[in-house]
N, C-alpha and C positions, 0 to 999 in steps of 0.2 A: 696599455693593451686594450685593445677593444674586439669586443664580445658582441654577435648579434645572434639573437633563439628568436627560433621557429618551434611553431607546434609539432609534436607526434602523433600525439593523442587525445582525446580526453573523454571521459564516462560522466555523464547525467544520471540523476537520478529524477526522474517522475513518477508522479502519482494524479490518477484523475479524480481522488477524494480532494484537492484542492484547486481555489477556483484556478489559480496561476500555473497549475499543474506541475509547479517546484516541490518537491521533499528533500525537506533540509532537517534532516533528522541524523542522521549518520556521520561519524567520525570514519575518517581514513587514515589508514596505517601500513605503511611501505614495511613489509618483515625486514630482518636485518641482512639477507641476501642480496636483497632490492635496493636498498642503502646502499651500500657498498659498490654495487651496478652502479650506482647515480654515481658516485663517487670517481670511480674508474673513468666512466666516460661522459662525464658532461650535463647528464642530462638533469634537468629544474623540474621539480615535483612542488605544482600550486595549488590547494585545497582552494573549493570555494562554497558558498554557501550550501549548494544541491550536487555537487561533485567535485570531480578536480583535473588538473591539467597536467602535460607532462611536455615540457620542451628540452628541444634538442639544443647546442653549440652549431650555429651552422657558417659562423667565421671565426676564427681564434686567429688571430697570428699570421695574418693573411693570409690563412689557406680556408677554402670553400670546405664547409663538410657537408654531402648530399645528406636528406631525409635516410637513402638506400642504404649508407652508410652504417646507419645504427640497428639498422634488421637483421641482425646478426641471429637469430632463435630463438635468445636467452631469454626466458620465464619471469616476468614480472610479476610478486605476487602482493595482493593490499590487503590487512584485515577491515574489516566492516562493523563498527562498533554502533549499537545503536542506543540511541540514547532518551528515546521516546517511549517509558512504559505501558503507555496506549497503544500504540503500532498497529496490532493486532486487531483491537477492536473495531477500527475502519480501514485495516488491509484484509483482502483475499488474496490470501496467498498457501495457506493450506500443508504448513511443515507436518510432516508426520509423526517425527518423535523430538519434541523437541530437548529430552535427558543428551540426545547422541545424536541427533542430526543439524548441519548449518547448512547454509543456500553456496553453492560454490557457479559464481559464472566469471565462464569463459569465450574465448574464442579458435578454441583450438579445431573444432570442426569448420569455421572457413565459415562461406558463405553455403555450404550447399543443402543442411539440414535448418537451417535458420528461418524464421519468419520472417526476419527481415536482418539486413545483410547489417545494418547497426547495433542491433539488438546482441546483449550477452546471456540471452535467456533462450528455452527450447521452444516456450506458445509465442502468442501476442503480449502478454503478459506474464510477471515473473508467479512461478506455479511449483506444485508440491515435485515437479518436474525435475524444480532444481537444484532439489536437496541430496546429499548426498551424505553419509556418516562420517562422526571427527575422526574414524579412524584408518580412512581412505586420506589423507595427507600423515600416516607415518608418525603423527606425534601425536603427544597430549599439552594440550591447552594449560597456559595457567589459568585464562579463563576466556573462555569457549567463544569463539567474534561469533555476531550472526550469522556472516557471510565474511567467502572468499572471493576476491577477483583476480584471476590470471591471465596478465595478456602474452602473449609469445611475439617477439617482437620478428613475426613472420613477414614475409614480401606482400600476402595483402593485409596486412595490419590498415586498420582505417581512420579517418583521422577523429574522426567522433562516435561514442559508441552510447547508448543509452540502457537503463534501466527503468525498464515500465510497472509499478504497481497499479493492481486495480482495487476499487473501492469494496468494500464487503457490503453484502446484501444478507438485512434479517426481516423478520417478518416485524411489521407495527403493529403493539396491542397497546390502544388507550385505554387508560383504567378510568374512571370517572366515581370519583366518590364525594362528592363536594354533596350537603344535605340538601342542596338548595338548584339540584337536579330533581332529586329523585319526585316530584310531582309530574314531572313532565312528561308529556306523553311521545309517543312516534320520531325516538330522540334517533339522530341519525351521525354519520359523518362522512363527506361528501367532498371528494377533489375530481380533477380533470382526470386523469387516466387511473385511477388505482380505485378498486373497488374496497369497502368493510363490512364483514361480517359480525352484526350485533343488535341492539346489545344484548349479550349474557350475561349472567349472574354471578359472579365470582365473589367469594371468601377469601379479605386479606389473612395474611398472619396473625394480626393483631385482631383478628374476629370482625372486624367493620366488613361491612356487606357491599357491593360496589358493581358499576355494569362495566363491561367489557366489548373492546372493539376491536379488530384482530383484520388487519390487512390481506385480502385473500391468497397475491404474489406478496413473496420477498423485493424489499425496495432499496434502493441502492442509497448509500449514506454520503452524502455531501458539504464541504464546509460552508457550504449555501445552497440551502437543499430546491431543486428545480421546481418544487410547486408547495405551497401550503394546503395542508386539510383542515376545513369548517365543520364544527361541530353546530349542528340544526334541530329543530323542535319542528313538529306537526310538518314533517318528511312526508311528500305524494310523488314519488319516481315518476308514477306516468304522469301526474299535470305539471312537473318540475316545479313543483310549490314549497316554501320552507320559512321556517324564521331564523335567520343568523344568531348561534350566543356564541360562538367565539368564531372571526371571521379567519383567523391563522392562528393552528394549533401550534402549542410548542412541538420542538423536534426534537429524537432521540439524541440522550448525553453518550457522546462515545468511551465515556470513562464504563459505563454500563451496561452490556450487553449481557443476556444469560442466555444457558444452552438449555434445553426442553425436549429428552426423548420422548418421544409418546409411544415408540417400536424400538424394538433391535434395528433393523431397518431403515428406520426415518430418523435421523437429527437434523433438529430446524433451529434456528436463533431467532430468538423474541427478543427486542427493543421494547422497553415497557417506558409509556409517559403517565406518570397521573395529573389528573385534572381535578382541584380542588372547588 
């Protein structure tokens, strides 16, 4: 017997926190209804590293079988297992409850409310847009996926469909407490586009005294971050005069980020690096 598959489908997952823009963090999991679809009629479910594949039978037996053929309606549904307990740290993506809410994307509105006509998501990016409560699918989880994907194996089903994350963005405060600062005068810290406000005077926990440097925008966090910041001595803005002691400062660990309300109002995320 001879067998020849074609593509139907397939969903990507990206992320612009890495340089390859692959996220390969996620398991896929066809529910048992989906199974059983594949089973019926043919179709090959191939995971790959950053998503996965869905092909059709499109000769058995010497009969043709069209792509149109298999667009029958019927609800494909995958859970989303994620497996990266960092995620969050360098995604924005902004779930609102996480006790009762998962990201559920689809494509059931078509192309016409879409950013983009591949995309299973409502922005440019997958957003707190996409969440919906576990108790909007009718059941209770043994244990709760991040996310749902449902394709409807409608007439414009398309043949590739992406998932876009964006990098999270917090503010940088360099701590600087090494003894072997603290004589230094007009101590600065200086990159191509991002301004710092400092230094201040901050009290660690453990009572050591230390200055602080505090990024005036929030900066977008990257697995190769697009510019290093220099920490400098005897700083003149206007003559652009300095002396270099660290010519690339480290960069924020994304295992790390903490939240800092300062208002009801305002929550901001601080990335803290110390400097010994």
């Amino acid at each position: 017997m001879i067998a020849e598959y074609e593509i139907l489908t397939q969903v990507e997952f990206k992320h612009r926190y890495f340089l390859d823009n692959k996220l390969e963090c996620f398991s896929i999991q066809p529910d048992p209804n989906t199974q059983h679809f594949f089973l019926r009629s043919g179709l090959l479910f191939k995971p790959f590293n950053n998503g996965f594949k869905l092909f059709f039978n499109s000769f058995n037996s010497q009969e043709t079988i069209k792509r149109s053929d298999i667009l029958d309606d019927f609800v494909l549904r995958f859970h989303i297992v994620l497996n990266d307990p960092y995620f969050f740290n360098y995604t924005d993506c902004g779930i609102k409850k996480w006790d009762s809410d998962l990201y559920h994307f689809n494509n059931f509105r078509g192309t016409k409310d879409r950013f983009s006509i591949k995309n299973l998501h409502n922005e440019e990016f997958v957003s707190v847009e996409d969440t919906v409560e576990e108790s909007a699918f009718g059941q209770k989880f043994l244990r709760k996926p991040f996310g749902i994907i449902e394709l409807q194996l409608r007439y414009d089903l398309q043949t590739a469909y992406v998932l876009h994350f964006r990098e999270i963005e917090s503010y940088w405060r360099y701590i600087i407490v090494g003894d072997h600062f603290k004589n230094l005068s007009q101590l600065a810290i200086i990159g191509k586009d991002v301004a710092f406000e400092g230094p201040g005077n901050i009290t660690l926990p453990d009572n050591r005294e230390g200055l602080s440097f505090v990024s005036v925008l929030p900066i977008g966090h990257k697995q190769r971050p697009d510019q290093y910041f220099k920490l400098v001595d005897h700083y003149k803005e206007e003559e652009s005069t300095f002396n270099v002691l660290i010519n690339a400062l480290p960069v924020p660990d994304t295992r790390h980020i903490s939240s800092i309300i300062e208002n009801k109002n305002d929550k901001k995320y601080y990335s803290e690096i110390f400097i010994y």
